[in-house]
N, C-alpha and C positions, 0 to 999 in steps of 0.2 A: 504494500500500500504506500500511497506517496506520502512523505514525509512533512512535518511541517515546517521544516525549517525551507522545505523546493515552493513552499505555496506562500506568495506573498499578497497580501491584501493589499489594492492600489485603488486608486483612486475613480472617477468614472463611471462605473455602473455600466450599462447599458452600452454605451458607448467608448467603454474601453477596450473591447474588442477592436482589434482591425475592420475599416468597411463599415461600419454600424454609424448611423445615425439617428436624431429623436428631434418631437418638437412637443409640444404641450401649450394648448390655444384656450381660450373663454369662450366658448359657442353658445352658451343659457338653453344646457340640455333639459335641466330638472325642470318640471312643468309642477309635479306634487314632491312636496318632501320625501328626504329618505333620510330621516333623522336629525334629531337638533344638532348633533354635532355635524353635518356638512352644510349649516347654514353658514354659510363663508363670505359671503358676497358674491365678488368674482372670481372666483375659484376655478381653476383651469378645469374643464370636462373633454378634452379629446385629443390625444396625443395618438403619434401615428411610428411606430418603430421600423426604421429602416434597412436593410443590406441593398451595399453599392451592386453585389453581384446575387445571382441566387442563390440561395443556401438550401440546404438539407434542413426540413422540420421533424420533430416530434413532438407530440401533445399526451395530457392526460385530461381528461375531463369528468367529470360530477357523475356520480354514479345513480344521481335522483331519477326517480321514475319521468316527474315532472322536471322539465328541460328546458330554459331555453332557445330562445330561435340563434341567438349565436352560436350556442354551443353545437348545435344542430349543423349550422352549415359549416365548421369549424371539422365536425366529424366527419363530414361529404370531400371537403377539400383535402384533408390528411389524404389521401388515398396518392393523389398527383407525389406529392414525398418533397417535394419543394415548394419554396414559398420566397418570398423575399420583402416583403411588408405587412404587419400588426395593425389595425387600428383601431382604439379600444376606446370606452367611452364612459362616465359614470353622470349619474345623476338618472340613470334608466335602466332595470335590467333586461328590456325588454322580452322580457321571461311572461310566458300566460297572455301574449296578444294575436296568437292566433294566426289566421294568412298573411295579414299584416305585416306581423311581427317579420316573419319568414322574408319576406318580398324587404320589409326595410332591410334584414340582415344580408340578404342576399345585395340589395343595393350598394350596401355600405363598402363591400369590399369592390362592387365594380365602377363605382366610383372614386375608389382610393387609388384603383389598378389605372383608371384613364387620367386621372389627377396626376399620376407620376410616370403616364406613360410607358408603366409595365405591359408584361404580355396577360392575356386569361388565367386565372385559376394562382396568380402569384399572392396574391391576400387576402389576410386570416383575420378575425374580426374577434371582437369579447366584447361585453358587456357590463353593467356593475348597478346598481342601482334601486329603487319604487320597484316592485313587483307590476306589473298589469295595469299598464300606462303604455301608451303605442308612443314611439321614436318622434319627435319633432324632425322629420327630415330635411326641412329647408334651415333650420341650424346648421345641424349635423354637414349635411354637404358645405357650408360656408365655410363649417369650421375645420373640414378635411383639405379646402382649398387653402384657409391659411395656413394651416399646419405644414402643408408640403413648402411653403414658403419658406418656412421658417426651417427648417431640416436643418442641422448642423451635431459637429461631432465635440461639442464641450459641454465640461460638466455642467454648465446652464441648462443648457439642450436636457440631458438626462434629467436633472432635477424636474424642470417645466413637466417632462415627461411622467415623471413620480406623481407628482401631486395633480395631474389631471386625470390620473386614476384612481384615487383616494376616495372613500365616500365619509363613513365615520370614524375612519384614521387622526389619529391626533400630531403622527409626525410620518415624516417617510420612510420607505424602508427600501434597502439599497447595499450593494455590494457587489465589488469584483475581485477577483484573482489574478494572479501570473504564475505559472511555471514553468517546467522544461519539458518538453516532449519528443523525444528523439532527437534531442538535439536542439530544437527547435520552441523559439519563446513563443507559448500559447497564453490565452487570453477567456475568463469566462467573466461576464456579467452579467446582474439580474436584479430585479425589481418587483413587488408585489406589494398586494393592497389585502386589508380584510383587519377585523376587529369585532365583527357583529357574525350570525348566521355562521360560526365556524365548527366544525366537522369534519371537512373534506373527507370522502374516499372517492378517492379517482382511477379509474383505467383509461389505457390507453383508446378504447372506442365508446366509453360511455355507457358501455353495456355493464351491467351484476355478474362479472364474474362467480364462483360457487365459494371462494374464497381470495382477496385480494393477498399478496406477496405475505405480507408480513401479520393477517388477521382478517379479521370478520368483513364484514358490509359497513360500511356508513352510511353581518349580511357580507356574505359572499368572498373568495378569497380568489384571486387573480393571481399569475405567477410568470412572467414575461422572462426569458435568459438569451444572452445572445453568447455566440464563441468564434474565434476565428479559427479554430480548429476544424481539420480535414476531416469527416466520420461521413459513413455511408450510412442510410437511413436505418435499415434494421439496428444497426450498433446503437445509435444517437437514441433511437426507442429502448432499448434493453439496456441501457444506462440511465433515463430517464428515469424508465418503470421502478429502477432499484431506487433511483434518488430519492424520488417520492414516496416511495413506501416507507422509507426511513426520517422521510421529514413532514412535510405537508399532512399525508394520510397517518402520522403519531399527532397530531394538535388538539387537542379541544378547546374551547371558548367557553359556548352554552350546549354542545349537541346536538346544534341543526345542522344538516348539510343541506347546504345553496342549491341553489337551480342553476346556477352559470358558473360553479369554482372552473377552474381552468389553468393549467401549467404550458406553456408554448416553448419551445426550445429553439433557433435558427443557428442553424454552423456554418459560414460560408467556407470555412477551407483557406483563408487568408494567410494566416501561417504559417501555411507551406508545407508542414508535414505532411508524415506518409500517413496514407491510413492501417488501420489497425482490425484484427479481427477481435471479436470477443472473447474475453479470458485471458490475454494474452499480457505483456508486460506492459504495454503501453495501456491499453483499455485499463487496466486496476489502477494506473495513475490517473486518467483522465475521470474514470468511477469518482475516485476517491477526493477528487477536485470538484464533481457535480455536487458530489456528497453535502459537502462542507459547502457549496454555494445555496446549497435547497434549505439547509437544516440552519442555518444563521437567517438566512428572509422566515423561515416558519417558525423560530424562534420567537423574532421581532413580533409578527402577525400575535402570537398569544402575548408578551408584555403590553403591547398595544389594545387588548382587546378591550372589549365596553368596558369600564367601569374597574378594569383590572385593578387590584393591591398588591396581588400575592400568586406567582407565578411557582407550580410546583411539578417537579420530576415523578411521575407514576412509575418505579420500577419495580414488577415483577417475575420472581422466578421461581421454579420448581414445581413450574406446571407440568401435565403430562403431555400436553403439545401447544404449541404455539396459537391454534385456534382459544386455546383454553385460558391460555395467560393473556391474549386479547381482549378476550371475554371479561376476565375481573379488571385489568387496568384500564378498559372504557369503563364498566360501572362504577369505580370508584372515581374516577377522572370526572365523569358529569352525573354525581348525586350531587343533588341540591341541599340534602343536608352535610356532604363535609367539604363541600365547595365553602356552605356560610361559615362551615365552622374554621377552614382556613381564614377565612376574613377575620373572624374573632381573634387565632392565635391561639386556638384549642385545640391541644392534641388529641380529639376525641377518638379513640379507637375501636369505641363501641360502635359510630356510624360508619366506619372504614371495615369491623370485618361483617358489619350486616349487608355492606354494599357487595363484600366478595359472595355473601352466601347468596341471595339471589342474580347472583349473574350463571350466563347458563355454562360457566365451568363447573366441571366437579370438584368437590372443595373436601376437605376432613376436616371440622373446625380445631380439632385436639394436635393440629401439624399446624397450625398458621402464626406465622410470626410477622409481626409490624414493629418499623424502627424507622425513625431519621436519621439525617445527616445534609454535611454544607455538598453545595452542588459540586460532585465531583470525588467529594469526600470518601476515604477510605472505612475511616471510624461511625459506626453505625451504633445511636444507641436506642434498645430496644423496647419500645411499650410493650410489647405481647410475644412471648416465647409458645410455643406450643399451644395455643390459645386461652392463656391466661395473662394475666398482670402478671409484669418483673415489678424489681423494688426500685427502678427508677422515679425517682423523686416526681411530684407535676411539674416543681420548678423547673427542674430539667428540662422535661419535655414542651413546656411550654416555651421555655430560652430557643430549641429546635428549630420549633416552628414558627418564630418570630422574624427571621429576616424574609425581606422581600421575594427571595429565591430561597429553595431547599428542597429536597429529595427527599419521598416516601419512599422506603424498601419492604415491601412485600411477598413472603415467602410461603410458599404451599407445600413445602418436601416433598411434593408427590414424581415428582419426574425434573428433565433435567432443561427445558423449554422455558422460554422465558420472551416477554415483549415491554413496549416502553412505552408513555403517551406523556405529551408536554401540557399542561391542565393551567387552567386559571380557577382565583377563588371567586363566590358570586357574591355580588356588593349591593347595598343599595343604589346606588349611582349604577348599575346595569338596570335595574327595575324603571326606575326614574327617568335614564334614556329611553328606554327602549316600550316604557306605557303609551307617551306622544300623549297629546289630546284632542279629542276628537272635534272639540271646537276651533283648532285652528290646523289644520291641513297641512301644513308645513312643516311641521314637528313629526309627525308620524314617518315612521321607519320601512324602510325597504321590504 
């Protein structure tokens, strides 16, 4: 695996790949609110991500029944395996509007594609926003025309880009890499949006697989990357699929999964390297650099989230399979009683192993052991041995659970299986966002 000392974090985003460009415009998408927090003013709604040449896509998208019209025409274009322009939009998900919906999605990329004088089938489109509200699209096109105006390759450009896909985000969220790759200095960046509506489980067609990579099934979370790196389509997919099941599809918020989550990947091949097959020595360096590029933006996404305080690592192990250690660290990740009781600072371990007992792993409750520690931490100290109380003092455990970050360790002895989930605590301030009132329109949420 690549080392960290070969992965440097640079500056950029987006646009610190080779080739890459970004713009981020004010079109006055929002027609009905999508929460008190993106009443902003003028707040940028439509940025448009560029490659000078075409590049290689991969995508993962929302595994919700309910879909969508971007994501929809987003799963139709994957098929072509290139693309060479993004253009995404918030203050609208337009998700739940029907033929409409479909026709504005459809429009959106082919007038992105004539706006920049690309060929057919080159752009991919997202969405973010008010559920079941149809597209203002004589904005929308103004603000795709200014956009391609504005195309450049500095950190302005990216930033503008950030925040015009933002909804209830409170800051941006943004990162890129450098390393070596056969030689060769490669380049990844990437950007995403989301704080409300988070859950994701995504595959790469949108469809319910019978079990995603890493565990079970699961406003909105967006996930844009670009790289100048050489990969031929299947590889760029089968490094994706791994990225994401290790970051994005581990988050929780509140437990919804979105209508339009969505991960887009673009590699133009800039670089210069050779390509690689998978498995191979370069593919686990380049894995290992997605890796760490998905799991710092999905990071962000949960510190950021509604109302967040208290940001906490769900790790269990000694399940008998992998399905099964998914199964209790989603239940304990979004029960709403030790979500509040993280907010409190209570190390209540009573609602953490009732959370385990009804989730649909198989449990022994006379084998389950519960323990903190600081994020990272080796030293684990334990509320429940065997499913009982140790003689760890409350003070102690209360000290635990008090910083802003910290790590649940949860243990079943039953097998040697084990999964992860990155959780927030629930606050008043998520209630209070996210009620809106219904006397004024503009408050209510996506």
């Amino acid at each position: 695996m690549i080392m960290k000392k070969n992965l440097k974090e640079i500056p950029g985003s987006i646009v610190a790949p080779a080739g890459f460009l970004a713009a981020g415009v004010f079109c006055d998408i929002k027609r009905l609110g999508t929460g008190k927090g993106s009443n902003k003013g003028r707040k940028r709604d439509l940025a448009l991500i560029v490659s000078e040449v075409p590049a290689t896509v991969a995508g993962m998208f929302t595994t919700n029944q309910v879909c969508a019209a971007p994501v929809k025409v987003c799963v139709e274009r994957m098929k072509k395996g290139m693309a060479q322009v993004i253009v995404v939009n918030s203050g609208n998900a337009n998700a739940c509007t029907g033929r409409q919906g479909m026709a504005d999605a459809r429009e959106m990329v082919l007038f992105t594609e004539r706006a920049l004088g690309f060929s057919a089938g080159r752009a991919l489109v997202g969405s973010t926003g008010r559920i079941g509200v149809t597209m203002p699209m004589d904005n929308v096109r103004a603000g795709i025309i200014e956009a391609a105006v504005e195309l450049g390759c500095t950190r302005t450009h990216a930033a503008n880009a950030v925040e015009a896909i933002m909804t209830s985000d409170t800051r941006p969220k943004q990162i890129a890499v450098e390393f070596k790759l056969g030689g060769k200095t490669v380049r990844i960046g990437g950007i995403c949006k989301g704080a409300g509506m988070i859950q994701p489980g995504m595959s790469a067609t949108g469809a319910r697989p019978a079990a995603l990579p890493h565990g079970g099934l699961h406003a909105t979370m967006l996930g844009f990357i670009t790289t100048d790196a050489a990969v031929d389509q299947k590889v760029l997919q089968a490094a994706l699929n791994e990225a994401v099941a290790q970051s994005f599809n581990r988050i929780t918020v509140d437990g919804d999964m979105s209508t339009n989550d969505t991960v887009l990947v673009l590699a133009n091949g800039l670089a210069g390297n050779d390509k690689f097959k998978i498995q191979n020595s370069k593919f686990k360096i380049f894995q290992a650099a997605l890796n760490h590029v998905c799991l710092e933006l999905a990071k962000m996404i949960v510190r950021d989230g509604e109302g967040v305080h208290r940001v906490v690592t769900v790790r269990v192990n000694g399940a008998k399979t992998v399905q099964a250690a998914d199964a209790v660290a989603r239940a304990v990740a979004n029960s709403a009683l030790v979500k509040t009781s993280w907010h409190g600072g209570d190390p209540n371990w009573g609602r953490i192993i009732d959370a385990i007992g009804y989730s649909s792993a198989m449990v022994v409750e006379e084998k389950i052991d519960i323990g903190y520690s600081t994020v990272g931490g080796k030293k684990i100290l334990w509320s429940l041995k065997r499913g009982q109380p140790t003689k760890a003092a409350f003070k102690q455990l209360c000290a635990a659970v008090a910083p802003k970050e910290f790590e649940l360790h949860i243990n079943l002895n039953l097998g040697q299986a084990g999964a992860v989930m990155y959780a927030a605590d629930l606050t008043e301030e998520y209630v209070d966002f996210n009620k809106g009132d219904v006397g004024d329109p503009s408050s209510l949420g996506g």
